[in-house]
C-alpha positions, 0 to 999 in steps of 0.5 A: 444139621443137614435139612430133609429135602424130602420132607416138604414133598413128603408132608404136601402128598400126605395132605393131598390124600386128606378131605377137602377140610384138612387140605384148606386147613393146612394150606391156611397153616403153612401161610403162617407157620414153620414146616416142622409146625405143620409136620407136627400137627399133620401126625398129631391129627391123624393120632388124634383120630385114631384114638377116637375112632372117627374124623374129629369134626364128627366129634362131640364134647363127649368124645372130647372129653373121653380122649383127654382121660384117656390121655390122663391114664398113665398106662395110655398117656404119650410119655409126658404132658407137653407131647400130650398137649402138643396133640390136643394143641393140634385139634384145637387148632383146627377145630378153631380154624373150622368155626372161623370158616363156618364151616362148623357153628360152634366149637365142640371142645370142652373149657380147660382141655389142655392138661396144665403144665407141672407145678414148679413145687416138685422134687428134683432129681439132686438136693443141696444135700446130695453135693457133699456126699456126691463130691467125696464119692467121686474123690474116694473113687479117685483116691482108690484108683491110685492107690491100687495104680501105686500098689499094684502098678497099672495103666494111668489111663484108669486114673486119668478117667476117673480124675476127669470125672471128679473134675467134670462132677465138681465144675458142673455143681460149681458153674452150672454151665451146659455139658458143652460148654464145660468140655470147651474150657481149657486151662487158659480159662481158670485164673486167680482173682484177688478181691477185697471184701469187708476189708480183707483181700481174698483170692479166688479160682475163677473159671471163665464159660464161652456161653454156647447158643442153639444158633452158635457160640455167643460172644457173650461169657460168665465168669464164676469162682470154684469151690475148694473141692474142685481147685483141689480135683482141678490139681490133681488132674492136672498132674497127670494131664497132657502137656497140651492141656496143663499149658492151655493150648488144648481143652481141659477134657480130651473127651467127646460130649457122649463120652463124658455123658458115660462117665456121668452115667457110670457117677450116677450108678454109683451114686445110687448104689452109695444112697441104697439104691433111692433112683436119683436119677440126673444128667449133666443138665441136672446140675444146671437145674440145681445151680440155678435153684441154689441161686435162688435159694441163695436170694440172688437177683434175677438179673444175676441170676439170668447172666449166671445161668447164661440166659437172654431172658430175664424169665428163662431161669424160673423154668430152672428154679424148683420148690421143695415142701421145705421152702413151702413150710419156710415160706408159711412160717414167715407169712404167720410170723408177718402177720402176728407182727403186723 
């Protein structure tokens, strides 16, 4: 990504416009903090004082008080509750920089500002029981798209498009992996796996991921298994694929990331119009959402967990892994059987 050169120049005139205070605050906050820091709580002030009409150390705990309902009413709130935090982060910040300087006594923000972050026990947008009617949609799309090709005689684009999004659905339920990540797989990436397991030799599809960082490529990959439903959707795109493709010198996706977004749009449409309209509503990261709450669902370690999801963290996972009222019900159910036991 290219770097604004005129957005250093830009932040530094609009706090030179500002009272003495905001210049010494901002001065002492590029010391220690990053530019975009800086350009965030530069906007999120000047919003700050906007929506309270008056400078904010002329603010009282009253005022305070006012502005962070205001936040908590839908209809007013900024879009979500870490832009919302991210503004009362800001006067926190500097009202806190004030009191240090003494140049107010003592600080006027009320106990428990911040809105708390959304609880972990909430509704995904798709459900283990979502999958199977997701998988069989997207193949009877397939299916009816190639039957009409051979009655009626067509393009084969149609059904190459549709097949990559029978694929594409399939991989993602399976692997979890970023969208970027799963356009980046070719052919040479899916092999065959024997495996002994309580005494019976088993074979697997095995699908390898590059894992992708926001720095670049990490050497690192993850090597997970696919579903029958995938093998079979991986064969039947492989069919009609491309020489390139099938002989694994090209990708298995000839598309573009924002391409394969549409597709994943146009499956969701559908899907929504095949449950009556219930506004499921997820994006290609959905699914890595969902595959890590399986995992855990699934009583799979941490550790695992961590090396599947393609995480450095070993705590990243838990932002992934969501709590239905089934596993709140499951969970009680157990403590009460515990302490009858005991």
């Amino acid at each position: 990504m290219k770097k604004n050169k005129n957005a250093l120049p830009a932040i530094e005139q609009a706090i030179k416009d500002l009272p003495e205070t905001y210049q010494k605050y901002f001065k002492w906050l590029k010391s220690c903090s990053k530019l975009n820091t800086v350009k965030s709580y530069l906007y999120n002030l000047k919003k700050a004082e906007k929506m309270l009409g008056k400078p904010v150390l002329n603010c009282t705990k009253d005022d305070f008080v006012e502005l962070k309902a205001t936040l908590n009413d839908e209809k007013k709130w900024l879009g979500k509750t870490s832009t919302a935090n991210s503004l009362l982060n800001a006067i926190q910040s500097f009202i806190g920089y004030c009191v240090d300087e003494g140049i107010i006594d003592k600080s006027p923000i009320p106990r428990k500002f911040n809105f708390p972050r959304d609880s972990n026990i909430r509704e995904l947008s798709i459900f283990n029981h979502h999958i199977p009617d997701l998988r069989k949609m997207v193949a009877d799309q397939s299916m009816h798209i190639r039957d009409s090709i051979k009655r009626y005689g067509s393009d084969e684009t149609q059904i190459r498009i549709a097949l990559q999004k029978q694929l594409a659905i399939n991989m993602l339920i399976d692997l979890g992996c970023r969208l970027g990540e799963l356009l980046a797989v070719t052919r040479d990436d899916i092999f065959q796996q024997k495996v002994e397991m309580d005494d019976v030799q088993k074979e697997y599809t095995m699908c390898r991921v590059y894992i992708f960082k926001k720095s670049g490529i990490d050497p690192g990959t993850k090597i997970f298994p696919l579903s029958e439903e995938t093998v079979k959707s991986l064969n039947a795109y492989l069919d009609i694929a491309p020489p390139e493709v099938r002989m694994g010198t090209e990708r298995l996706f000839l598309v573009k990331e924002r391409q394969m977004q549409r597709y994943i749009e146009d499956v969701k449409e559908d899907f929504n119009k095949l449950i009556e309209d219930s506004g499921v509503k997820f994006t290609a990261h959905s699914f890595r959402h969902l595959f890590s709450t399986r995992l855990s669902k699934a009583n799979i370690n941490g550790y695992h967990v961590q090396k599947f999801m393609g995480h450095s963290n070993i705590q990243s996972p838990s932002r992934y892994i969501h709590l239905d009222i089934a596993d709140s019900i499951a969970a009680f159910e157990q403590m009460r059987q515990h302490s009858a036991v005991t």
